[in-house]
DOFISE-845855 format. One line per 8 residues: number of its first residue (from 1); for each residue x, y, z of C-alpha. Coordinates in steps of 0.1 Angstrom, whole numbers, plus 5000, padded with zeros to 4 digits. Example, Ala and Ser with C-alpha at 12.3 -4.5 7.8 and 13.67 -1.06 7.14 Angstrom:
BEGIN
1 = 5123/4955/5078  5137/4989/5071 $
REM end
This chain:
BEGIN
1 = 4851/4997/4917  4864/4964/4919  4839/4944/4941  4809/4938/4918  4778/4921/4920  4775/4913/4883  4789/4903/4849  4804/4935/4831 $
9 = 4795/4947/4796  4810/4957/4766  4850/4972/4780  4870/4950/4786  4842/4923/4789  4860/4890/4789  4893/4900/4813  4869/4915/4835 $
17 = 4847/4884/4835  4877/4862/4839  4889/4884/4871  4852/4884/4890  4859/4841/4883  4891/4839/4898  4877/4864/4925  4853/4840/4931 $
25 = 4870/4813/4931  4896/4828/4961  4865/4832/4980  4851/4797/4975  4861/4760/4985  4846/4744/4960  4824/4755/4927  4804/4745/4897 $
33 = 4802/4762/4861  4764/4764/4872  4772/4777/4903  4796/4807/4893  4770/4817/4862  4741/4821/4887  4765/4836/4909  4779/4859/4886 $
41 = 4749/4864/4859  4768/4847/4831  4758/4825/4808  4774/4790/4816  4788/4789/4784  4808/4820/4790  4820/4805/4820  4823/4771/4805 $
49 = 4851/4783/4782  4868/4810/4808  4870/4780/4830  4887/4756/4802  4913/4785/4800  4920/4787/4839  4927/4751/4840  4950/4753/4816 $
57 = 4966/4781/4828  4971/4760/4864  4947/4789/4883  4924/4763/4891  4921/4725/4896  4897/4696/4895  4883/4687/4930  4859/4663/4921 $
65 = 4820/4659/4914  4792/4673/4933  4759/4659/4944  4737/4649/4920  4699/4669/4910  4669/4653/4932  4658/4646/4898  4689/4620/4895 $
73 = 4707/4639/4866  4746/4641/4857  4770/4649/4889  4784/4683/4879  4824/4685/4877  4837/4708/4906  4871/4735/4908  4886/4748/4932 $
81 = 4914/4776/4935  4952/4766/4927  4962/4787/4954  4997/4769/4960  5003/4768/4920  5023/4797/4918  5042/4817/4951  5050/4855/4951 $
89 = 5080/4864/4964  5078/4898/4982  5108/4916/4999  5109/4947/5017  5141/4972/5025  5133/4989/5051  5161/5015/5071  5172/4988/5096 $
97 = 5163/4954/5078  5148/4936/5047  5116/4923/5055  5106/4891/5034  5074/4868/5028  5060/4846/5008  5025/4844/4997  5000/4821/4980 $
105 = 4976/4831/4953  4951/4839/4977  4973/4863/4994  4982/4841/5023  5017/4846/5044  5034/4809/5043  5065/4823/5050  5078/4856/5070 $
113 = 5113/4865/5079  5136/4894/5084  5173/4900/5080  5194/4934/5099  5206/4960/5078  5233/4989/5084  5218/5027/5080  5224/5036/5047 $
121 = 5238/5003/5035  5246/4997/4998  5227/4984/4977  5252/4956/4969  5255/4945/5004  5214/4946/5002  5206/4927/4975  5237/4901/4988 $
129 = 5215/4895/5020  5186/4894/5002  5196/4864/4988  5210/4852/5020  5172/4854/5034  5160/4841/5004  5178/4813/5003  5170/4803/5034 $
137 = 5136/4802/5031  5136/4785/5000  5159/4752/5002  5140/4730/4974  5111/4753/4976  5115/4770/4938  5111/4739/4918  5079/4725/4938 $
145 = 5062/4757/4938  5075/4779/4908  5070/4819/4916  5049/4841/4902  5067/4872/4905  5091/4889/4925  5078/4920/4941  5103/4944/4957 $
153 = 5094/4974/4979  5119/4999/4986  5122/5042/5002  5129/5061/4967  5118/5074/4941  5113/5045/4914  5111/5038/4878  5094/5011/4881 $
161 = 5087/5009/4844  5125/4997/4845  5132/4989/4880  5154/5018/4883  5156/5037/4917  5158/5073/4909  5171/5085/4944  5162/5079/4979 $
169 = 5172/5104/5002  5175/5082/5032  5202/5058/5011  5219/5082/4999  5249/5056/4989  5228/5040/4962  5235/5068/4942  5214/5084/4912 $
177 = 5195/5063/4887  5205/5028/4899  5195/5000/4879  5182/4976/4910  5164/4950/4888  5194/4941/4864  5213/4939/4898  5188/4916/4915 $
185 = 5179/4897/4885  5224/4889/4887  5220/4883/4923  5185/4862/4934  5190/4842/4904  5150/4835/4904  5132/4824/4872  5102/4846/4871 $
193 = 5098/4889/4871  5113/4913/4894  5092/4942/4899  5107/4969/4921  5083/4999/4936  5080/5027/4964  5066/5011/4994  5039/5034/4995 $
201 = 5025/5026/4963  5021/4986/4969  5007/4999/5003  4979/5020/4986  4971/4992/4961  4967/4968/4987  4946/4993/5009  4921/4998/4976 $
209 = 4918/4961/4963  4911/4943/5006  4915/4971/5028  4895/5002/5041  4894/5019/5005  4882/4989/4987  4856/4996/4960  4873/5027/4953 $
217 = 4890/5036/4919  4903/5067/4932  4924/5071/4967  4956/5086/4978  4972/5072/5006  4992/5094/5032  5017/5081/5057  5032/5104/5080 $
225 = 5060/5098/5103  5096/5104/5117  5105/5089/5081  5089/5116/5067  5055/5118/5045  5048/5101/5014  5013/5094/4992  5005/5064/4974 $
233 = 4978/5074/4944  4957/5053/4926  4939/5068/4898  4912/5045/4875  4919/5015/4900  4958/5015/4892  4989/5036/4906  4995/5063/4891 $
241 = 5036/5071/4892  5034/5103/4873  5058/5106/4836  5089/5112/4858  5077/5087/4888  5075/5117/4915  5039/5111/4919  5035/5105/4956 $
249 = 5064/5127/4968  5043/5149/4989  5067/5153/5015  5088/5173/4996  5059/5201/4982  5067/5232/4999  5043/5242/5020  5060/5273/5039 $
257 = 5079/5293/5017  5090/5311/5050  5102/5287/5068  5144/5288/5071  5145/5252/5083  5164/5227/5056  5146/5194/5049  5165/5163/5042 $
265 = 5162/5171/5007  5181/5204/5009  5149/5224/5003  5134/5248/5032  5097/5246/5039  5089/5215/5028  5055/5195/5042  5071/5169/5064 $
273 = 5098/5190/5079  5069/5214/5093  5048/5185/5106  5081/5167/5117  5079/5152/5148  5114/5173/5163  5101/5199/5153  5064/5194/5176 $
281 = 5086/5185/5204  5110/5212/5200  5085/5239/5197  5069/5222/5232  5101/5223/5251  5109/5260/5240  5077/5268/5254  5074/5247/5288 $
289 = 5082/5276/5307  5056/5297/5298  5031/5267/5309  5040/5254/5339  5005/5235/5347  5013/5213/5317  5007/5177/5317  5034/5180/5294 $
297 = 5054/5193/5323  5054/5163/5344  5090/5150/5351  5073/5115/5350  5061/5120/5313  5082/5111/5288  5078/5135/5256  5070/5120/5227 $
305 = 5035/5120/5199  5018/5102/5219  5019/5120/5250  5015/5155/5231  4985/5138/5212  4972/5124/5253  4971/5157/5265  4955/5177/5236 $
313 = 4927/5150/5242  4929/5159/5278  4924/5196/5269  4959/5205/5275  4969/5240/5261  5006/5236/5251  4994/5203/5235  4966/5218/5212 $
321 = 4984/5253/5204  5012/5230/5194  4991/5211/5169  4972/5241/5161  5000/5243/5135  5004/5210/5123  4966/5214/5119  4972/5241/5096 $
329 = 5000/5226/5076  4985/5187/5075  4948/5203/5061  4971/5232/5036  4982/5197/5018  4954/5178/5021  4934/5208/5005  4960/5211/4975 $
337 = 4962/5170/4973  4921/5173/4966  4928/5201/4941  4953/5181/4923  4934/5145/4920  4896/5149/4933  4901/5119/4947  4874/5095/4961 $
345 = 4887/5088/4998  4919/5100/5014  4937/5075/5040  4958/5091/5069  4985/5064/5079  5013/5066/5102  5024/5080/5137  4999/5112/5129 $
353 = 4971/5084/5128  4965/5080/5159  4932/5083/5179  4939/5121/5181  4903/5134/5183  4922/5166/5183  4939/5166/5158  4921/5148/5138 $
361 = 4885/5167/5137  4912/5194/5139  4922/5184/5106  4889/5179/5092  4873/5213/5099  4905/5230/5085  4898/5216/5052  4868/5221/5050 $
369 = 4872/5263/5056  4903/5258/5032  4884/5233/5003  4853/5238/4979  4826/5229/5004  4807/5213/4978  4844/5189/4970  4850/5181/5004 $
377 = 4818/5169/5012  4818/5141/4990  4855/5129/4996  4861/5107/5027  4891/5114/5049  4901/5087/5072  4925/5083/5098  4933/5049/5097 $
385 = 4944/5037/5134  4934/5003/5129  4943/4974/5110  4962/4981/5072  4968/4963/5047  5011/4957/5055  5031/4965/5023  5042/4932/5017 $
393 = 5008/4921/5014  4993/4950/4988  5025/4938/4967  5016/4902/4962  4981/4914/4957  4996/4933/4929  5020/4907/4915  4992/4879/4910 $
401 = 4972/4914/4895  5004/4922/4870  5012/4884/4860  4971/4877/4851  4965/4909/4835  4940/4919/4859  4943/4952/4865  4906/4970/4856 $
409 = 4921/4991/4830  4946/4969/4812 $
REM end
């Protein structure tokens, strides 16, 4: 888990004592070498020397002396967090524009901005107006505040081993195994790492280090949505992108062997082309007709999720024998998904997380009459409606993790 009360022992011992120190130092104004070893159960001089090697690393800075013992002793020396040391950089292509921030070490936004993109834009013309933004934000910016790292989210499938995007089916004009980090590293023209990764998968990582999933090792993270459905997994407290970086592509299992409908991807019955949102409202409108007492029916109500999700709530019977199936389907993969990775807790993100009771209990039984009982019970599924951690976010968390070495298993 990451959170922990305590020193750890033997693995790993002194990175994982030097990551519960920095941990505690984001949390913290001010501290002490006493205070972190009483804090932490570590010896002072453990601390002593992890401290010596912050300081000189820049993570943390002098901020004085404290009070003084009522017994009139020495004024202890006090540190506090370098948070404006070192900046990440963190971009975000989405299908209409390139979302960019920049973040402190303590994973605050100083900076947010966003730039308009074509659908299905080059690659070229992205990483030109990614500069452009970049630029902007940044007039005599870089040499104050150095960056840490570069952190790039983008739809595909990624290599992100070697910054290489795979393919993404909604850009189809980036072409096949597309070296985007040599490119960007041409183009940015920044002094520090470029790491390039599926949305999803900074997404998941920042939902398991300060979001709902936090303190677990083991979570896969679902989003569902026109777009389509992808997973972010984290295995051992790190994503996992599989030997051939498919892990995650959930979308694309097929789920309905049956079905005659082509996906995006070329294959028929694949999991987000059953649960696709056309295809709920299609199936509605073919069978309007037959329900003419319909919320659903109103000429005032315009048909979209949210209304069908409304009027399931409602009790509505075209609405729930509509998501009867998308029950099915959603709780089929889910079931599989718990097969594959036992996971600890399973997040449900997107448009089909929504404040559905309907669905979403729906959902729940269904796996449970499709799963080992004695599996499900122990994994936590969540449909979270609330606040996330955004993807730009859970990818500086994971740049100032990559550039320290503080990933639990490293």
């Amino acid at each position: 888990m990451h959170s922990r009360q305590h020193g750890n022992k033997p693995r790993n011992l002194r990175m994982q004592n030097k990551k519960l120190i920095i941990e505690l130092y984001r949390s913290k104004d001010v501290l002490s070498v006493t205070k972190i070893a009483s804090q932490i159960r570590l010896s002072r001089t453990t601390v002593m020397k992890i401290n010596d090697e912050l300081l000189e690393e820049g993570i943390i800075e002098e901020a004085g002396k404290g009070a003084s013992t009522d017994e009139g002793g020495k004024k202890p020396s006090l540190y506090r967090f370098n948070a404006k040391k070192k900046l990440i950089l963190a971009f975000h292509v989405k299908y209409e524009s390139i979302q960019f921030s920049i973040f402190d070490l303590t994973y605050r936004e100083l900076i947010k901005d966003e730039i308009a993109i074509q659908k299905n834009e080059s690659f070229s013309e992205i990483s030109n107006k990614m500069r452009i933004i970049l630029d902007h934000n940044t007039s005599n910016k870089q040499n104050d505040y150095p960056f840490l790292a570069c952190m790039v989210a983008i739809h595909g499938n990624v290599d992100s081993e070697h910054g290489i995007c795979i393919y993404s089916t909604h850009f189809p004009s980036w072409g096949i195994y597309s070296n985007f980090r040599d490119q960007l590293t041409n183009v940015l023209e920044i002094k520090c790492p470029i790491y390039i990764d599926n949305w999803i998968r900074y997404k998941a990582y920042g939902e398991s280090r300060l979001g709902i999933a936090r303190d677990h090792e083991s979570v896969v993270l679902i989003d569902a949505g026109w777009h389509g459905v992808v997973a972010g997994i984290l295995l051992g407290g790190n994503i996992y992108p599989g030997k051939h970086f498919l892990s995650g592509e959930i979308g694309h299992i097929t789920i309905n062997p049956h079905d005659k409908e082509p996906c995006e991807c070329g294959n028929t019955g694949c999991f987000e082309q059953v649960i696709s949102e056309k295809r709920v409202l299609t199936a509605i409108q073919k069978r309007m007709q037959d329900y003419p007492d319909s919320v659903l029916n109103s000429p005032d109500k315009k048909l979209d999720l949210h209304s069908v999700f409304q009027a399931a709530d409602e009790g509505d019977f075209l609405a729930r024998s509509c998501l009867d199936e998308i029950i099915y389907w959603f709780a089929l993969a889910i079931s599989n998904i718990i097969m594959f990775f036992d996971p600890e807790i399973i997040l449900v993100e997107g448009d089909y997380a929504s404040n559905c009771r309907y669905l979403e209990m729906g959902i729940d039984k269904r796996v449970n009459d499709l799963s080992l009982p004695r599996l499900t019970r122990k994994i936590s599924i969540i449909f979270n409606n609330g606040e996330s951690v955004p993807t730009l976010k859970g990818a500086a968390i994971l740049g100032v993790d990559k550039f320290y070495n503080l990933s639990l298993n490293d």
